[in-house]
C-alpha positions as CSV (number, residue, x, y, z in Angstrom):
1,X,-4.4,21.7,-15.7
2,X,-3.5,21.4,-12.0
3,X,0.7,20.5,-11.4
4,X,1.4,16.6,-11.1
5,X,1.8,17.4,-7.3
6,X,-1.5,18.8,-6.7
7,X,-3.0,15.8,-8.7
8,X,-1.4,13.0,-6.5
9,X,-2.3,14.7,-3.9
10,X,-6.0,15.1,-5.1
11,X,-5.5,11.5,-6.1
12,X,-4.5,9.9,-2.5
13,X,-7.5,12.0,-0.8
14,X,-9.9,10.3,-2.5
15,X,-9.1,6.7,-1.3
16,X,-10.0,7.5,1.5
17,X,-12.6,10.4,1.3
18,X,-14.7,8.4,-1.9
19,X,-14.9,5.4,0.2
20,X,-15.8,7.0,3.4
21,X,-18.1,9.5,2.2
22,X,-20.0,6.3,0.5
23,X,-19.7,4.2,3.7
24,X,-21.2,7.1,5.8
25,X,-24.0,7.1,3.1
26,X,-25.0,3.9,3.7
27,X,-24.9,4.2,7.5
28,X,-27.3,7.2,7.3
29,X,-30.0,5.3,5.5
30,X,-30.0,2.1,7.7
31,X,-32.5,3.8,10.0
32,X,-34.7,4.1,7.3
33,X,-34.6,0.8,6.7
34,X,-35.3,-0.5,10.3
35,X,-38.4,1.8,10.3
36,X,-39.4,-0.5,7.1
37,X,-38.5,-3.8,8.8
38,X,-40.1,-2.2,12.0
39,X,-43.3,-2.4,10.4
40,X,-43.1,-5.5,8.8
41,X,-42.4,-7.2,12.1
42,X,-45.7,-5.4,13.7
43,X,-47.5,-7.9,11.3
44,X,-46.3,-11.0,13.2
45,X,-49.0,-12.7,15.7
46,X,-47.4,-11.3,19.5
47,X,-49.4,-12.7,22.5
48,X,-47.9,-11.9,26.3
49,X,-45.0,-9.9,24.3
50,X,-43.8,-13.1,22.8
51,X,-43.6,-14.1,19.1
52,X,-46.2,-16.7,18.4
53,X,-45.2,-19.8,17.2
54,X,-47.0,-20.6,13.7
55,X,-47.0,-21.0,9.8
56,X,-48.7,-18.1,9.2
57,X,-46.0,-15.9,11.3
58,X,-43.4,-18.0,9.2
59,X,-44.5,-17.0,6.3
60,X,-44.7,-13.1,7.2
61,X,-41.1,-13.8,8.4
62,X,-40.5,-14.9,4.7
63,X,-42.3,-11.8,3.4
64,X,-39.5,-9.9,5.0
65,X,-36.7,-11.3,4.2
66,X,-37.7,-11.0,0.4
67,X,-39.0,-7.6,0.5
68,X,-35.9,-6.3,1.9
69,X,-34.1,-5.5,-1.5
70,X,-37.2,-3.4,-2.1
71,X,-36.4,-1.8,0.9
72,X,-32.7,-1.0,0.3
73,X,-33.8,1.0,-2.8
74,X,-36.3,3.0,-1.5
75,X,-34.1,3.9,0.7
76,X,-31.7,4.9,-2.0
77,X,-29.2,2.1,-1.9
78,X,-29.1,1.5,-5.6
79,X,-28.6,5.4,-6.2
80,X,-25.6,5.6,-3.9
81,X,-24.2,2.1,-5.2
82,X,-24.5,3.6,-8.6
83,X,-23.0,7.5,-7.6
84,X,-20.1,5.5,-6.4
85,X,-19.0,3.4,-9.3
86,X,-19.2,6.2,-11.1
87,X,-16.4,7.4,-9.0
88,X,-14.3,5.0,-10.5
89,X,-14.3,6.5,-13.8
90,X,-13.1,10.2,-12.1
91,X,-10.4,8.4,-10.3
92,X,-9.3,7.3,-14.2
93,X,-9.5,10.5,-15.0
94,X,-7.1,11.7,-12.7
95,X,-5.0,8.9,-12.9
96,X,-4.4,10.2,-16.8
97,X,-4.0,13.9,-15.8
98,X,-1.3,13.0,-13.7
99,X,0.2,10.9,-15.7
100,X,-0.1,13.9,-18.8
101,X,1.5,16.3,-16.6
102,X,4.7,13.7,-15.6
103,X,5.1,12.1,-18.7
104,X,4.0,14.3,-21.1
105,X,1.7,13.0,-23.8
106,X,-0.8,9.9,-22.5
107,X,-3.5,8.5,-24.2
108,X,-5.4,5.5,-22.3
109,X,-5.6,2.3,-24.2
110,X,-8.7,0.4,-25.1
111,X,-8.0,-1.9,-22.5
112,X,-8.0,0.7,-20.2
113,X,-11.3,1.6,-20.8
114,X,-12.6,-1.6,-20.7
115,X,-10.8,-2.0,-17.5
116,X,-12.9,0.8,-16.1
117,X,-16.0,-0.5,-16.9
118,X,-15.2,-4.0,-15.4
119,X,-14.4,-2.7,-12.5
120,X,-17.6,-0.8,-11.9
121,X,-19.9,-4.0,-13.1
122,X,-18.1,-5.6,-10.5
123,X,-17.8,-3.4,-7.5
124,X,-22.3,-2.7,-8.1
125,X,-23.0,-6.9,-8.6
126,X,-20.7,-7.2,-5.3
127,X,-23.1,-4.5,-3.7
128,X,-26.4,-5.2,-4.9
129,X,-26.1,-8.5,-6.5
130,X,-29.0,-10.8,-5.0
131,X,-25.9,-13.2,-3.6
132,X,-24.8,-10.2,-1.8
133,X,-27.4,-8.6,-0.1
134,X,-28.5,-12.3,1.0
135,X,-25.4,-12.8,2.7
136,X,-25.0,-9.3,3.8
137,X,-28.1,-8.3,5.6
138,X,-31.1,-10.9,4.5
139,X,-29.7,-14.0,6.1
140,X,-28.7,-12.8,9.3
141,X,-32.0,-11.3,9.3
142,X,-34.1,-14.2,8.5
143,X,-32.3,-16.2,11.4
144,X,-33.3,-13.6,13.9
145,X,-37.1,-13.7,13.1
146,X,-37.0,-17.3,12.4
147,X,-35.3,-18.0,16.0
148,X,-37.7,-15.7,17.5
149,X,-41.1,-17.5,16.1
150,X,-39.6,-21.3,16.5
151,X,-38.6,-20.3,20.3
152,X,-41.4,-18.3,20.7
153,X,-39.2,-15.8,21.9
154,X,-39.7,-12.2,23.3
155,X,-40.6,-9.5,21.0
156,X,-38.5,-7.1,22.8
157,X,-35.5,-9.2,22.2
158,X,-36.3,-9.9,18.6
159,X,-36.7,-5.6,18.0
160,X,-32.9,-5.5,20.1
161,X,-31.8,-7.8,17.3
162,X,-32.9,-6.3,14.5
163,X,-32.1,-3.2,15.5
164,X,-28.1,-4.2,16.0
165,X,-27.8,-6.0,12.4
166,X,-29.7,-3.2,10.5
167,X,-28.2,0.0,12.4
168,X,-25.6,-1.3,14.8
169,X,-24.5,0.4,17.9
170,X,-21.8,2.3,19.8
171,X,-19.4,-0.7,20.0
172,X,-20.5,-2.5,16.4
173,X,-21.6,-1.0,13.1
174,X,-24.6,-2.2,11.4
175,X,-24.0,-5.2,8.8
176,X,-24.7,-3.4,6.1
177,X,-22.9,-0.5,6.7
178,X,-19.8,-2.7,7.9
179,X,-19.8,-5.0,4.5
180,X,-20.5,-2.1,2.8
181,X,-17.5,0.0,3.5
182,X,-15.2,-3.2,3.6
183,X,-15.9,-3.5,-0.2
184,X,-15.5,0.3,-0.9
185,X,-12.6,1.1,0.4
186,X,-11.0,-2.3,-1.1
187,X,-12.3,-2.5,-4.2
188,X,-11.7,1.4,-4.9
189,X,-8.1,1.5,-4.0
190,X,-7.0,-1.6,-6.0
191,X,-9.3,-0.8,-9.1
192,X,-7.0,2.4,-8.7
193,X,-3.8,1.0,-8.3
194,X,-4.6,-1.8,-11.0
195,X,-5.4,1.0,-13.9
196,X,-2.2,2.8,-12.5
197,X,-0.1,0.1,-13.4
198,X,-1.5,-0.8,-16.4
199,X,-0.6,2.9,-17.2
200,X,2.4,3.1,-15.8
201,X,3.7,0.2,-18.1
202,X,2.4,2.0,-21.1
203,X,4.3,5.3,-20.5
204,X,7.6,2.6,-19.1
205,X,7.6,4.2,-15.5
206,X,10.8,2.6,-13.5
207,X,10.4,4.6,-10.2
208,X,6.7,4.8,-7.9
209,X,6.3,7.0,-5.0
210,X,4.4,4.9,-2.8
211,X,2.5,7.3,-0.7
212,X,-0.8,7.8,0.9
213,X,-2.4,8.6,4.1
214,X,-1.3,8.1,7.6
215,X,-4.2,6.6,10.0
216,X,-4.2,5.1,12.8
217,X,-4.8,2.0,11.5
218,X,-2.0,2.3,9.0
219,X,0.1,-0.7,9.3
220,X,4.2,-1.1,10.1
221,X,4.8,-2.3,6.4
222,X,3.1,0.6,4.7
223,X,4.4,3.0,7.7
224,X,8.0,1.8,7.1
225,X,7.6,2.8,2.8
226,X,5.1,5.8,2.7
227,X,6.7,9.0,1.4
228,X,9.5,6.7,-0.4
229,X,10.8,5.9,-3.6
230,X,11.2,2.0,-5.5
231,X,12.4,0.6,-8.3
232,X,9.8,-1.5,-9.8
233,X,11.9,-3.9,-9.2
234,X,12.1,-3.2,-5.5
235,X,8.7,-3.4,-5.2
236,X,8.5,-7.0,-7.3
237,X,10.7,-8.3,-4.3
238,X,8.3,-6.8,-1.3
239,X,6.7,-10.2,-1.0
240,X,9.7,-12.3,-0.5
241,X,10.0,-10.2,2.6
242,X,7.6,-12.5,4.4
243,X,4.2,-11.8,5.4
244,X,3.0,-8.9,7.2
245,X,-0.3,-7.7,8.8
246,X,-2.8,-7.4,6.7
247,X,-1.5,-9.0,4.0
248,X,-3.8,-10.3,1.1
249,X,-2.9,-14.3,1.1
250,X,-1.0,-14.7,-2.3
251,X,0.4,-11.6,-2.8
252,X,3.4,-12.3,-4.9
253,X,6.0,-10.1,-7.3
254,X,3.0,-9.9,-10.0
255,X,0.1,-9.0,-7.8
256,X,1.8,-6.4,-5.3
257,X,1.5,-3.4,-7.2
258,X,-3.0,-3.8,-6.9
259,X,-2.9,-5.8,-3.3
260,X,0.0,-3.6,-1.8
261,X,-0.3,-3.0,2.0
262,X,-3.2,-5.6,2.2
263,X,-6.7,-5.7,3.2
264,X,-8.1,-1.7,3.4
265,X,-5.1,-0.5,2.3
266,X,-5.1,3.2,1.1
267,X,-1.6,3.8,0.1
268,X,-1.1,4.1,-3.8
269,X,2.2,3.9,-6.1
270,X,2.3,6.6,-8.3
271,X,4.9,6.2,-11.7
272,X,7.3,9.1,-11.3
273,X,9.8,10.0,-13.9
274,X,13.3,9.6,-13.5
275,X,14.4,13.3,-12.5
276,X,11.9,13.5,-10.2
277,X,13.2,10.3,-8.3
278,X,16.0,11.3,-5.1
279,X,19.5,10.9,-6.1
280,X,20.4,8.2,-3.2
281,X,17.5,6.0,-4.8
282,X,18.8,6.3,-8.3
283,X,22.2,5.6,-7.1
284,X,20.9,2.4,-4.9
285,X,19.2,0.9,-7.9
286,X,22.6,1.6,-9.7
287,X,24.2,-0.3,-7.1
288,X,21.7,-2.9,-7.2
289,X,21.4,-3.8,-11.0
290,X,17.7,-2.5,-11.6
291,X,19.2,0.5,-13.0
292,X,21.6,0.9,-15.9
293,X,22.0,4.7,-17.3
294,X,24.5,6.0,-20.0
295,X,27.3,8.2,-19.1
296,X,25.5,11.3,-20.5
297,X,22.5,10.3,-18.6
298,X,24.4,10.2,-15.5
299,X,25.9,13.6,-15.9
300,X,22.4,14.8,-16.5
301,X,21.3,13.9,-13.4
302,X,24.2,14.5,-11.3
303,X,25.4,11.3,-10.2
């Protein structure tokens, strides 16, 4: 079994590196799905390298549009989707590990597990769900082409087009590689930090390093906390603080511990026990009232 230390640290890593790794995924396989719309819009009626204004080229525009979630999984999107979520059940497992190695014994509730599995239905219907990929990639999609044939417009524009909302550019990602990562990197950290709490509560953590990696798109309020230790307490009170950049709208004392930093936040709170927790902290929270500890306890840990 690896130490606690190497287990948060394996931990933190893959907030960002699952979600990345998933996000670059999706940007590799965009191309083949422009060479599949590419050949779809060869199909449409062109005359003086303009789109043709006509029923029969709306209805190959149609054609498109709906054979696009066909597309997506040839390509592989439903594989990756699915590799992903699994992810979700190795982050659990980690989560326990850790929590084995602090605490000593752990065993994960039902609830728990449930949890999990919740969390995975949700992250794949967010990713693949028809609602999604509509709003995602098809819509924008179907306005292009649609545009293109009522303003019998130019077929070289239309390609342009398609070409920045499947695969992007050097200045703006493709769409579904941009709502793709968004949900990733969100959904995986606070499915994380939601089964951490709920596990944390279990074995009655009091202390949480919060801790996790610095970009440099890391904002002031998770800058001014990372590598520090809180109270639980502490933490509850984060939100009367005032709002910060980022910030989830209606964050509160019960919700901060899965919304933390905000929006593509990759900073986690990991339990800690009490010995492990700094002295000046410890004493703080004395000083404060979130902490009460017996004489004997206090000589134990030195204070």
């Amino acid at each position: 079994m690896p130490t606690a230390k190497k287990l948060i640290k394996e931990k933190l890593e893959r907030l960002e590196n699952i979600p990345r790794d998933f996000a670059k995924s999706i940007e590799k396989l965009q191309g083949s799905v422009l060479d599949e719309v590419l050949k779809d819009i060869r199909k449409l009626k062109i005359k003086d390298g303009k789109v043709v204004t006509s029923k029969a080229n709306l209805r190959i525009a149609s054609s498109i549009v709906e054979r696009l979630k066909s597309v997506l999984n040839k390509a592989g999107y439903k594989r990756l989707v699915s590799d992903f979520s699994k992810e979700f059940n190795n982050q659990g497992k980690i989560t326990r590990d850790y929590l084995k190695e602090e605490f000593g014994e752990f065993k994960e509730t039902a609830f728990a597990k449930e949890f999990i599995k919740e969390q995975r239905r949700e992250v794949v219907t967010a990713l693949i769900g028809n609602e999604a990929i509509r709003g995602a990639v098809q819509k924008p999609l179907s306005d292009v082409v649609t545009q293109a044939i009522a303003n019998n417009g130019s077929l070289k524009n239309l390609i342009r087009d398609i070409r920045l909302i499947t695969t992007g550019n050097s200045q703006r990602d493709g769409l579904l590689h941009r709502y793709a990562r968004q949900i990733a990197f969100d959904s995986f950290a606070q499915s994380d930090r939601a089964y951490t709490k709920q596990a944390s509560d279990k074995v009655g953590a009091q202390f949480f390093l919060y801790q996790g990696g610095k970009l440099e798109t890391t904002r002031d309020f998770c800058r001014a906390r990372d590598g520090k230790y809180f109270h639980r307490e502490e933490i509850e009170d984060f939100p009367s603080e005032g709002v910060w950049q980022g910030q989830i709208p209606g964050t509160n004392s019960s919700n901060i511990f899965t919304r933390l930093g905000g929006y593509n936040c990759q900073h986690g709170l990991i339990p800690v026990g009490i010995t492990t927790v700094p002295k000046s902290v410890l004493i703080r929270n004395l000083e404060n009232g979130n902490l009460e500890l017996t004489e004997r306890q206090r000589a134990q840990l030195g204070i």
